[in-house]
Phi, psi and omega in degrees: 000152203218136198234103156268151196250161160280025181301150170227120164313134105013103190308348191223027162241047206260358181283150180309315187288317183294302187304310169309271205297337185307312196277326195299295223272323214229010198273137174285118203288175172197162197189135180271151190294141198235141121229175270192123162211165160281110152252136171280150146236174204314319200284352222058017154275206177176150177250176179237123171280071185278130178223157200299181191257332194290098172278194171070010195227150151341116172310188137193118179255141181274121163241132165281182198254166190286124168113014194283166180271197059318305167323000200284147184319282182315339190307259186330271215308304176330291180287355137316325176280297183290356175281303183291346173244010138137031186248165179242107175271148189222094129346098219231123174274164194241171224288151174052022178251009185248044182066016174221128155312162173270160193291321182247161180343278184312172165244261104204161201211193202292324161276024196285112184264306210333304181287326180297256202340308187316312181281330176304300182298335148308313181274357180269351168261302182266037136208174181295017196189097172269229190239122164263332172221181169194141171242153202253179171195111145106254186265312139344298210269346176290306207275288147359272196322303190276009175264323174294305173296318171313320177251014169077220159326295209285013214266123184266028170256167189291319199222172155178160192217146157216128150203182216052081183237133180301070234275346182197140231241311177309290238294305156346284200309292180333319183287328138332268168338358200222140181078192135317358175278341212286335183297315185291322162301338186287306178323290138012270186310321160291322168279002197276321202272299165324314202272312172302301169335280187316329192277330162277002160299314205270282195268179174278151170277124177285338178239153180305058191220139179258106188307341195287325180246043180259092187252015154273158126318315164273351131340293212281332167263014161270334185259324165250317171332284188290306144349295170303339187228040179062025171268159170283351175169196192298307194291337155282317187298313174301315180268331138291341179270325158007103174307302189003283160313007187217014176283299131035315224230357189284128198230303169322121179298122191233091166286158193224113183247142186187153190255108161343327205253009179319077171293028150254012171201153154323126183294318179309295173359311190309104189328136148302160187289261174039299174262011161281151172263149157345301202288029222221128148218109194268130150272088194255123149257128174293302204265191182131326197068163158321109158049047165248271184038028184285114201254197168098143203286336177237164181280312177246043175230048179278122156264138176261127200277003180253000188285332166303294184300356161289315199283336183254021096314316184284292177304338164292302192292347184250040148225000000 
């Protein structure tokens, strides 16, 4: 179901581009007191995990956007929110974002589901408060969507939220490329290069590529991405991980907040209701931005508006 909203901009955030960068450059970090695990996985990697101290209360697990954090604009302030409205958020780095390479070649990337199921069956066998949701931002929220359709029925979280999620993966790249957007990519791409450089510091690299001279997404995810994780290239790697396609199939009640005006993708990305399932309700704002959506009458009293629809979507469902 496609919902339009009332969000309204920030009078001096009103450009798309202003609506991204304001919380990355000017949002005050807060962060609820953590502690800090390893999990291992079955292949003999591992994420690093953080999570509040508050037990006894509903999970929730945070997955960041690429190249993300706990440190992430968005991060801190959020499991500060779920904390307060009576839940335990637990932050899941996705392999080598957690201030270590990962142990092995691969990495991850946007359809990698494998590791979220892991951890969800994990925290659901070993402890006493299993996992009620879970939220995605970005590339997170790709990777969410498309574990929530691939398993259907059978998918054992309650809930779930994503937003600004990249809905077809060309379309990302391709958007990327253009304009003032094209600033995110450099950024993107440069941390993305960094992080294999440290990480082929340790270990050997299995493929033949001079990392330097890749200056795209689609370069980067036809010579390492898709290698690395077993596509035949970019355009396999892209059409399978893609959520889109798997929105259908979502049987867990899910809200999807997302901006018209995201300049990391196409107003055309966006799904028709058609290809939403019943359980599926997009929250579409024409502004808004990337992981933005920041309202409020002053710069320093800036609110985030999607950060309230999480938390009321999650509390509407806990009565």
């Amino acid at each position: 179901m496609h919902i339009e909203t009332t969000f309204k901009p920030a009078w001096w955030l009103l450009s798309p581009h202003l609506q991204t960068l304001w919380p990355v450059m000017f949002r005050r970090r807060t962060t609820p007191d953590l502690s800090h695990e390893r999990f291992e996985l079955n292949d003999g990697d591992f994420v690093d995990l953080c999570w509040s101290r508050k037990t006894d209360r509903p999970v929730v697990i945070v997955l960041h956007g690429l190249e993300g954090s706990v440190h992430s604009h968005y991060a801190g302030s959020l499991m500060c929110s779920l904390e307060n409205a009576g839940f335990r958020p637990v932050f899941m780095h996705f392999r080598g974002c957690g201030g270590e390479p990962n142990r092995m070649p691969r990495s991850y990337h946007s359809g990698d589901t494998q590791d979220l199921a892991q951890l969800v069956d994990h925290i659901n066998r070993t402890t006493g408060t299993p996992v009620h949701a879970a939220i995605g931002f970005s590339l997170g929220g790709n990777v969410l969507l498309k574990w929530l359709g691939q398993t259907g029925d059978s998918n054992p979280l309650q809930f779930g939220v994503a937003v600004s999620v990249p809905f077809i993966l060309a379309d990302a790249a391709n958007r990327l490329q253009r304009g003032l957007s094209h600033m995110y990519e450099i950024h993107l791409m440069n941390s993305l290069k960094r992080s294999y450089i440290e990480k082929f510091r340790r270990i050997e690299s299995p493929l033949d590529v001079d990392i330097s001279q890749l200056k795209g997404f689609w370069e980067f995810d036809d010579r390492v991405t898709a290698p690395l994780h077993g596509f035949s290239g970019v355009d396999h790697y892209y059409t399978e991980s893609s959520c889109r396609q798997y929105l259908a199939n979502i049987k867990v009640p899910t809200r999807i907040i997302h901006a018209l005006d995201d300049p990391f993708m196409f107003t055309a990305t966006v799904p028709d209701e058609n290809e939403l399932s019943e359980q599926v309700e997009l929250l579409l704002a024409r502004n808004g931005g990337h992981v933005g959506f920041v309202s409020g009458k002053y710069p320093w009293k800036a609110e985030y508006w999607y950060e309230r629809k999480i938390i009321e979507f999650l509390m509407k469902n806990e009565k």
